[in-house]
C-alpha positions in Angstrom: 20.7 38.8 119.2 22.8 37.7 116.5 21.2 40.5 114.3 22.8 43.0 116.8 25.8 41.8 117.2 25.9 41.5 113.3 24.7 45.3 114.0 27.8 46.0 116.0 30.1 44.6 113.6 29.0 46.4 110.9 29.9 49.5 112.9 32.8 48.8 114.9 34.7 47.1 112.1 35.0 50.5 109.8 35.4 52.7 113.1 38.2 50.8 113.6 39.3 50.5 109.9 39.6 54.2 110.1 41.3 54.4 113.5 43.9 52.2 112.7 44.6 54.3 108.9 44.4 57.1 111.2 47.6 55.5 113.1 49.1 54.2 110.3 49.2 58.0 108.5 50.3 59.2 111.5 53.3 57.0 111.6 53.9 57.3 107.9 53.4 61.2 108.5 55.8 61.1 111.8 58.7 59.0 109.7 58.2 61.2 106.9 59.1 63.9 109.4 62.6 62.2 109.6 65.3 64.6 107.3 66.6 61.9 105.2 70.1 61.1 106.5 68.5 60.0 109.7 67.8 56.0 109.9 65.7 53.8 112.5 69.2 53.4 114.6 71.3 56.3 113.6 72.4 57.9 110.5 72.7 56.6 106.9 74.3 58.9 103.9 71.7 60.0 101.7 73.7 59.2 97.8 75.1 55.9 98.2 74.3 52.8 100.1 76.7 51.8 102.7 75.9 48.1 102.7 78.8 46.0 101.9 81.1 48.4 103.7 83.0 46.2 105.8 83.5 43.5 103.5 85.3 45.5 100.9 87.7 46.7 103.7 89.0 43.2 104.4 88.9 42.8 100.8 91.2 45.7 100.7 93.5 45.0 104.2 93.5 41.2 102.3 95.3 42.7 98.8 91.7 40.8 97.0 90.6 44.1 95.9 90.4 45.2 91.6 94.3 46.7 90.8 94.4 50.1 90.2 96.9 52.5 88.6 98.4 55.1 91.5 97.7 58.4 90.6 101.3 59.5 89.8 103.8 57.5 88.1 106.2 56.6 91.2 109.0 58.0 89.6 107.3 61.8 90.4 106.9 61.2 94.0 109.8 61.4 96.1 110.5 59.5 99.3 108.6 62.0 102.1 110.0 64.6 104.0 107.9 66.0 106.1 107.8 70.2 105.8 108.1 71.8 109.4 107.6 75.3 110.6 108.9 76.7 113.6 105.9 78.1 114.9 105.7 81.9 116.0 104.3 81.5 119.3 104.2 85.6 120.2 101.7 85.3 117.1 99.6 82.6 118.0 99.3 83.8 121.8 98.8 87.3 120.3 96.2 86.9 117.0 94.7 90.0 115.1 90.5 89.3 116.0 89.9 91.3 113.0 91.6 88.9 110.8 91.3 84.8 110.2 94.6 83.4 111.5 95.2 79.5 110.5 97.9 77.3 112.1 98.1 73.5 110.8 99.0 71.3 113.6 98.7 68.4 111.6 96.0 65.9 109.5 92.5 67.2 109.8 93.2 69.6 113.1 93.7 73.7 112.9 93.9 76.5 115.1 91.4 79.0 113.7 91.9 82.4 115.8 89.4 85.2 114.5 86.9 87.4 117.1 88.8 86.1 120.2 88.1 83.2 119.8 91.0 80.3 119.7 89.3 77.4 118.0 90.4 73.8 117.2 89.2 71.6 114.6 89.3 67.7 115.1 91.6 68.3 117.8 94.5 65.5 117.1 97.7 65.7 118.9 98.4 61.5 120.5 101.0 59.4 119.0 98.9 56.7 117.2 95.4 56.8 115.7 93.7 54.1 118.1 92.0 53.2 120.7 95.6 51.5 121.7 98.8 53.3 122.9 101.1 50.5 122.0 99.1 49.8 118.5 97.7 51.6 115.2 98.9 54.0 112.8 101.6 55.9 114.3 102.4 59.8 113.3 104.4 60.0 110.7 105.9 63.6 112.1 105.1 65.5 115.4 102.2 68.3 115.9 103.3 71.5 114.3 102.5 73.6 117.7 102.8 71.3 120.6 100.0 70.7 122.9 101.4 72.6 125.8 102.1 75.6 123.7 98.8 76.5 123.0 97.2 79.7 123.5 94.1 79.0 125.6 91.7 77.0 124.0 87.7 78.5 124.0 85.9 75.5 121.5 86.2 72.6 119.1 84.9 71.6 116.3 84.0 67.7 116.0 83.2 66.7 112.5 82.9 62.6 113.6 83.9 60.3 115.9 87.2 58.0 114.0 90.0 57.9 116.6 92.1 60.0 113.9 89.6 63.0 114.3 88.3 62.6 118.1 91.1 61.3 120.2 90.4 60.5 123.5 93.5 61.9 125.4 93.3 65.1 123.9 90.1 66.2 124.1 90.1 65.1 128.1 93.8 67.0 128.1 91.8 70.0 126.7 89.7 70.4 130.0 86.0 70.8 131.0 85.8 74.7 130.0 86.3 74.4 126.7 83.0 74.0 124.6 82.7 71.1 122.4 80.5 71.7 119.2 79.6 68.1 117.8 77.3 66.1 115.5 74.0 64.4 116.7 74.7 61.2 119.1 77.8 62.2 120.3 77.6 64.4 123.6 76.9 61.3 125.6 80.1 59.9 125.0 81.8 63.6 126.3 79.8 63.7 129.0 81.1 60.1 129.8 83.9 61.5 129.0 83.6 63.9 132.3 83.4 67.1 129.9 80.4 68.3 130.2 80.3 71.6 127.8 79.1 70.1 124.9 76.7 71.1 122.4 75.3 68.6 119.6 73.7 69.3 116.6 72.3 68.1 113.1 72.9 69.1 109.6 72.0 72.9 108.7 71.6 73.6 112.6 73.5 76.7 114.3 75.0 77.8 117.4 76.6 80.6 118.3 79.8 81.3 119.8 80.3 85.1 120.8 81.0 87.2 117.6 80.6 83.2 115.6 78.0 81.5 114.1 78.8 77.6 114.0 77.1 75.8 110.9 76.8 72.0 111.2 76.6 71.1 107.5 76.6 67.6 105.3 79.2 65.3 104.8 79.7 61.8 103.0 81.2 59.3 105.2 80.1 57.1 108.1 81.4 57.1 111.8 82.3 54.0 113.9 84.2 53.4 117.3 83.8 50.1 117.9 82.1 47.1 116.0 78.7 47.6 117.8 78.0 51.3 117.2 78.6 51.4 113.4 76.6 55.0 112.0 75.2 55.4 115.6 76.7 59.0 115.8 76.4 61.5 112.7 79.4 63.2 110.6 79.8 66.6 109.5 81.7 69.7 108.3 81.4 72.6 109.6 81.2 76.6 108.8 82.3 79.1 110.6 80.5 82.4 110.4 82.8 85.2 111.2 83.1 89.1 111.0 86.0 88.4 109.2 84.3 85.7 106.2 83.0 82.4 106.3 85.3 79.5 107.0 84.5 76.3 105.7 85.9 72.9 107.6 85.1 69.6 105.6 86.0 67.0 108.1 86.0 63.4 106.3 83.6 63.5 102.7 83.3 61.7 99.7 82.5 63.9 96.7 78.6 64.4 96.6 75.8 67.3 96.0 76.2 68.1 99.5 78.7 70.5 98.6 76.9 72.9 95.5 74.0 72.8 98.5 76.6 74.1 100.9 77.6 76.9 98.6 74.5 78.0 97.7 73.4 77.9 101.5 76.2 79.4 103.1 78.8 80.8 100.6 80.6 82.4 99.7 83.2 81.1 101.9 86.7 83.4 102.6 88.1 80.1 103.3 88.5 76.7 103.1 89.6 73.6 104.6 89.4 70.8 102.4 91.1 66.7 102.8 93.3 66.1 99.8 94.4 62.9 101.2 93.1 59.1 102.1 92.3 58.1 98.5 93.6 55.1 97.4 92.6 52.5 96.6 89.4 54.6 94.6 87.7 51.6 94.8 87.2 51.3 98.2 88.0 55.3 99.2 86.1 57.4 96.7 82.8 57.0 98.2 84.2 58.2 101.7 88.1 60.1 101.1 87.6 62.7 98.0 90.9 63.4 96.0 92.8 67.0 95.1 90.6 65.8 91.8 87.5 66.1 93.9 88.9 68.4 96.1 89.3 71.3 93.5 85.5 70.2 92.5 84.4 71.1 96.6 86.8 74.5 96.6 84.3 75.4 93.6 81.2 74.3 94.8 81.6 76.2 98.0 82.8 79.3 96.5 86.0 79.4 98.3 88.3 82.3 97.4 91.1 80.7 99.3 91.3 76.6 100.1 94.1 75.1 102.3 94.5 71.0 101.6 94.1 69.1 105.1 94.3 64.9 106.0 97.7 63.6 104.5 101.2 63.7 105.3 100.5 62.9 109.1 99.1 59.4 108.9 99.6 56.8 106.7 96.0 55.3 107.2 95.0 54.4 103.1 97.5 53.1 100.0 98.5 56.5 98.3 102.2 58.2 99.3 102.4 60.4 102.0 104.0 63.1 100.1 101.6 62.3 97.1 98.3 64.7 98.1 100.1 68.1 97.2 102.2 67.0 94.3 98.7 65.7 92.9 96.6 68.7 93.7 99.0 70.8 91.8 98.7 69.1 88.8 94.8 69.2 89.3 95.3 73.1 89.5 97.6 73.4 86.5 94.7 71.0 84.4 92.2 73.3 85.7 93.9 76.8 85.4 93.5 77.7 89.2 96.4 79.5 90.3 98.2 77.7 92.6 98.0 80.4 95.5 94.1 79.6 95.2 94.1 76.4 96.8 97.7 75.7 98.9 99.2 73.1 101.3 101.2 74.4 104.5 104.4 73.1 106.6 103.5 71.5 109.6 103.0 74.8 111.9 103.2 77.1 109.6 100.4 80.2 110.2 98.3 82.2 107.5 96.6 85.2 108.0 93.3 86.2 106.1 92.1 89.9 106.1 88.5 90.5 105.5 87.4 90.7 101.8 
């Protein structure tokens, strides 16, 4: 008897030695499956580690943080006043579909009207940054097209889900027909949100809205609304495939290889909307806010022929002036012989028109 179940063992044992490397491979072939940016509970950047992350903020909010030279000598920077347009309304309610027309309400959101379609990005337009009415970074100077004069409204692009680039009151004020294009993990929380058209998707996926072809493409940054759902919800910029040229929207980014990938992918693009502001302290920013340094480095990588500088002058959410962004981006052209109608900042309002090139 015991020479048979010695039998047994002999036979079961490597059976199930092999059955269980069997498994194993198949997990380690299933998590190998997993693109890279994609962790066991959400999302993860794929060039830095974001472990110590909340930490050096107090560090920073607490004044403990390394000194650090600004970036201009405050003597160069005036006290900010705010540029404002008076926004041609016949134009906006009546764009050319052949062209690209760009409006800049204000930090990271744009009207983008090309093919019929009327477009938002990061849709923005509430008083403070915050889950609070009463509390938070407050606007430092109105939207440059109000809310209610609009033209209708057919999609928007999401790039992630901080309360300065998915606010609550406006996306609900937008309504349940317009069609919300939005990184991985966040459609539940429109659909809790009682709007319903919403379409999610993950890095180099594409949808398609009539004549457009939405790109979700790679970003450096991290997304949090609360303190229990840190990186459960995945950031992004975005491209815009249009008859008109390719638009390119960053969203929030650190400088990384994302960007040479995006060009070689996707451009070139006809434009470009690119943060120039959120960078100090470096620090603490640089692996999450680029600067008009970095900035200029993204408008080459993508192979932009025209960039437009977004995410300052509306907020004052990081250390650097308000005014600063622009004043430092043209020095960064002058260094870098770009001329200066290559990469430009507009007036709150203000409209540009792109023809196809």
């Amino acid at each position: 008897m015991s020479g048979i179940i010695f039998g047994l063992i002999w036979f079961i044992v490597p059976i199930a030695a092999l059955f269980a490397a069997s498994q194993s491979g198949q997990a380690l072939r299933v998590e190998k499956r997993l693109p890279p940016h994609h962790a066991a509970e959400g999302f993860r950047n794929v060039y830095i580690s974001q472990d110590g992350r909340f930490w050096d903020f107090w560090r920073w909010k607490l004044g403990l943080g390394p000194e650090e030279e600004s970036a201009l000598p405050p003597e160069e920077v005036p006290p900010y006043e705010p540029r404002l347009a008076t926004p041609d309304l016949n134009q906006l309610h009546h764009p050319d579909p052949q062209k690209i027309q760009v409006t800049w309400i204000g930090h990271a959101t744009f009207l983008i009207q090309t093919a019929g379609v009327n477009l938002l990005t990061d849709p923005m337009f509430s008083d403070r940054a915050s889950p609070l009415s009463f509390a938070g970074p407050k606007r430092l100077v109105p939207p440059g097209v109000a809310f209610e004069s609009l033209p209708p409204i057919h999609a928007a692009l999401i790039s992630h889900n901080h309360y300065d680039h998915l606010d609550l009151n406006t996306v609900t004020g937008l309504g349940k027909t317009v069609k919300f294009f939005v990184p991985l993990g966040l459609a539940q929380w429109f659909r809790d949100s009682d709007l319903p058209q919403v379409q999610e998707l993950d890095w180099w996926q594409t949808a398609s809205l009539g004549d457009l072809r939405l790109h979700c493409v790679p970003a450096q940054h991290f997304s949090m609304r609360t303190l229990f759902n840190r990186d459960r919800s995945l950031w992004c910029g975005w491209v815009l495939e249009t008859p008109a040229g390719k638009i390119y929207f960053s969203g929030d980014t650190g400088y990384s290889p994302h960007f040479k990938e995006i060009g070689k992918r996707l451009g070139p693009m006809r434009l470009s909307l690119i943060h120039i502001g959120g960078y100090q302290p470096r620090w603490f920013m640089r692996p999450m806010h680029i600067n008009p340094e970095e900035a200029v480095s993204v408008h080459r990588d993508v192979r932009s022929q025209k960039s437009i500088g977004m995410h300052w002058g509306t907020f004052a959410l990081t250390d650097e002036p308000p005014g600063e962004p622009p004043l430092f981006l043209e020095k960064v052209l002058s260094r870098a012989e770009i001329p200066r109608d290559r990469f430009v900042v507009l007036s709150f309002g203000e409209t540009k028109v792109f023809a196809k090139k």
